[in-house]
C-alpha positions in Angstrom: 3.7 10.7 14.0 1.7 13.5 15.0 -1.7 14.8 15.0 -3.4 15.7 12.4 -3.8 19.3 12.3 -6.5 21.7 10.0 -5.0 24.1 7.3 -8.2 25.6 6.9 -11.4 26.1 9.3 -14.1 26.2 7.0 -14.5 30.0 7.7 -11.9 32.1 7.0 -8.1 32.4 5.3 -6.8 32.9 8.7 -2.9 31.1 8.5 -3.1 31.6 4.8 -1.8 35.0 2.8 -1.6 35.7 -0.8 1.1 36.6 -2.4 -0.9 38.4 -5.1 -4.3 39.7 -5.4 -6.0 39.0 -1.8 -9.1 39.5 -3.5 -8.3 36.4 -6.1 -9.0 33.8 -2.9 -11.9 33.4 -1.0 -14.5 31.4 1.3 -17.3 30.3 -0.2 -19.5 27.5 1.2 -16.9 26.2 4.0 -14.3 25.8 0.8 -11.5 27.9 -0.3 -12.0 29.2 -3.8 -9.6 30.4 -6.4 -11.3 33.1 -8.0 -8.9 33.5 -11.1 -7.9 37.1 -10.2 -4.3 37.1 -10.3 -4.4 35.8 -6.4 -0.5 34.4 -7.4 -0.5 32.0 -5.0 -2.4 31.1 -1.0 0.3 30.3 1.2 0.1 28.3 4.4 2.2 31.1 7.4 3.7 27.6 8.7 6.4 25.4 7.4 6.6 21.8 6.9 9.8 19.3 6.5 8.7 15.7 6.7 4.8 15.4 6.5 1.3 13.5 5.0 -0.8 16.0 3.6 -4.4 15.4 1.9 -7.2 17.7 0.5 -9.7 18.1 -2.2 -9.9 20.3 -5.1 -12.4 20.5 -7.6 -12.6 22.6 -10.8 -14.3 24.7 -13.5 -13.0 22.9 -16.9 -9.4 23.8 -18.8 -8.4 25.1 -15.2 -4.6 25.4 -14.9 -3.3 25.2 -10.7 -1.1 23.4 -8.5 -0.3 22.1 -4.8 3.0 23.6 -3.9 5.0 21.9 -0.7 8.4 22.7 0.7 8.6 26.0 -0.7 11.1 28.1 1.3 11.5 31.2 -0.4 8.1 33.1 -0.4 9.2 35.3 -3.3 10.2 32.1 -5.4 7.6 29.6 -4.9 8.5 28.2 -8.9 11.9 27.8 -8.4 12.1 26.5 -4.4 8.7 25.2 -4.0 7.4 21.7 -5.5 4.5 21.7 -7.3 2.0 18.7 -8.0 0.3 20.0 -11.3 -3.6 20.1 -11.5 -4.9 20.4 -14.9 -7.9 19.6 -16.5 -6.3 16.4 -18.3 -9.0 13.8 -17.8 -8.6 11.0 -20.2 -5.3 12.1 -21.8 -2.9 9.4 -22.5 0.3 8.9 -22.5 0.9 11.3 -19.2 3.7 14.1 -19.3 5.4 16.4 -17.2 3.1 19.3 -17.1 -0.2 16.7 -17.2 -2.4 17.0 -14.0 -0.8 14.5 -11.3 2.9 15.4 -12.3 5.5 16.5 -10.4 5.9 19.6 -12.5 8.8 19.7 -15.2 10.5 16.9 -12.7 8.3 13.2 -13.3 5.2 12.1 -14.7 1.9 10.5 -13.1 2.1 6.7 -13.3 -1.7 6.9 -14.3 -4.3 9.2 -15.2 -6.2 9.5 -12.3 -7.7 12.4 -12.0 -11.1 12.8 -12.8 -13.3 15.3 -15.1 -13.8 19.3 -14.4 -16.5 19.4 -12.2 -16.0 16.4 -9.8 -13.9 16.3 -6.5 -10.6 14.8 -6.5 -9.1 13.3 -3.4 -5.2 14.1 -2.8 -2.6 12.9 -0.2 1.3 13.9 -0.8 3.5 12.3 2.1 7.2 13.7 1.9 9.9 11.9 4.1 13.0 12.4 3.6 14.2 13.0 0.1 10.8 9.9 -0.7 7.7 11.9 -1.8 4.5 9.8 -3.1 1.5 11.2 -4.2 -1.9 9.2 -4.1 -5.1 10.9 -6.5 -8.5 9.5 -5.9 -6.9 5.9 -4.2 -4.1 5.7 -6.9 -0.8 5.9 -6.5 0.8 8.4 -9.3 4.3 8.8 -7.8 7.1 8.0 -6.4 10.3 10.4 -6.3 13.4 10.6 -4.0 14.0 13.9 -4.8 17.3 13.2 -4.0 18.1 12.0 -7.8 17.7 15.5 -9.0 21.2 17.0 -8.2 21.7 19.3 -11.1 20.4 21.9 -11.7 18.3 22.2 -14.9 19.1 19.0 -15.5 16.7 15.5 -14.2 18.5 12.5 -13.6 18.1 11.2 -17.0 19.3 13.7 -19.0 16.6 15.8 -20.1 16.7 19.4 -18.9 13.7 20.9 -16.9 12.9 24.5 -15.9 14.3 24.9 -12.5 17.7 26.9 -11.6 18.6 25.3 -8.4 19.2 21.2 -7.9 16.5 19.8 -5.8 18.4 18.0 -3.8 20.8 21.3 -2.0 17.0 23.2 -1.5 15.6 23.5 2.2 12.9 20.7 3.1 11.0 23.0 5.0 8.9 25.1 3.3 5.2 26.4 3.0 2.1 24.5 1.9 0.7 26.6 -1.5 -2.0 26.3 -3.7 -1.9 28.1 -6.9 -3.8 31.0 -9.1 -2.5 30.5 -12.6 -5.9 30.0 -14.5 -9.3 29.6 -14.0 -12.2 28.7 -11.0 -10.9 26.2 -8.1 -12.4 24.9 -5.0 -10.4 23.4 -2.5 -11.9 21.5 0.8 -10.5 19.3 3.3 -7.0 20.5 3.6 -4.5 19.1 6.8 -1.7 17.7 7.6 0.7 16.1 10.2 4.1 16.1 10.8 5.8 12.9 10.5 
């Protein structure tokens, strides 16, 4: 395993590049803040395979974003990137598809873990393999070998979802990507290591 390395220095965007409005992102405070001006998305210039990643986002309320990982085609980040939904769904029950901690369209968090608009939440996605878990704030909400999902449009039991390619023929490596789709976030803390 090695090193953990800094996706963000406190300072600037520098190894990051939006894929919309530049002005949408920015750095205020040491923390990388979503601005809610059609940024698209805030892409990481490497590429990652098999990896442990944590951060911490916080946000303004009925805020709609996401953590993209292995997305390897910069002009399709929906479609060949993975996205961990974040969603201001504190104290829903029962958890979906598109609630905040889901694998989007793909699985469901296991719990509700995530915590009211406003407060910081504490993320760590580890992908090895076809295995991804995701951990918010010291639980663990899932646990997916992406491997399962070999049609496309279609999840392994059945039910359709959005996406036009079958997870398990896409590229591993891909970009790091956090998402503009609605409203203020704030992102801290963000690194990784290569497994």
């Amino acid at each position: 395993m090695s090193e953990w390395q800094e996706l963000f220095n406190g300072e600037n965007l520098d190894g990051w590049k939006a894929t919309g409005n530049a002005d949408g992102w920015t750095v205020e405070d040491g923390l990388i803040k979503c601005l809610a001006q059609k940024g698209g998305y805030l892409a990481t210039n490497g590429q990652f395979e098999n990896f442990e990643l944590t951060l911490e986002y916080k946000t303004e309320p009925d805020v709609n974003s996401g953590i993209f990982f292995r997305w390897s085609d910069i002009s399709d980040p929906v479609h060949t990137g993975l996205e961990i939904q974040i969603l201001d769904t504190y104290g829903k029950a029962p958890m979906d598809k598109h609630d905040s901690g889901a694998l989007y369209d793909l699985v469901a968090p296991k719990v509700n873990a995530v915590k009211p608009a406003g407060e910081w939440n504490d993320m760590r996605v580890k992908c090895d393999g076809p295995m991804i878990e995701v951990d918010l704030n010291g639980q663990r909400i899932l646990d997916v070998n992406i491997d399962d999902y070999d049609t496309p449009g279609q999840s392994p039991d059945g039910e359709p979802n959005k996406f036009k390619y079958a997870w398990k023929n896409l590229p591993r490596l891909g970009r790091i990507g956090l998402q503009d789709h609605n409203g203020v976030i704030w992102f801290r803390a963000l690194r990784v290591r290569e497994l």
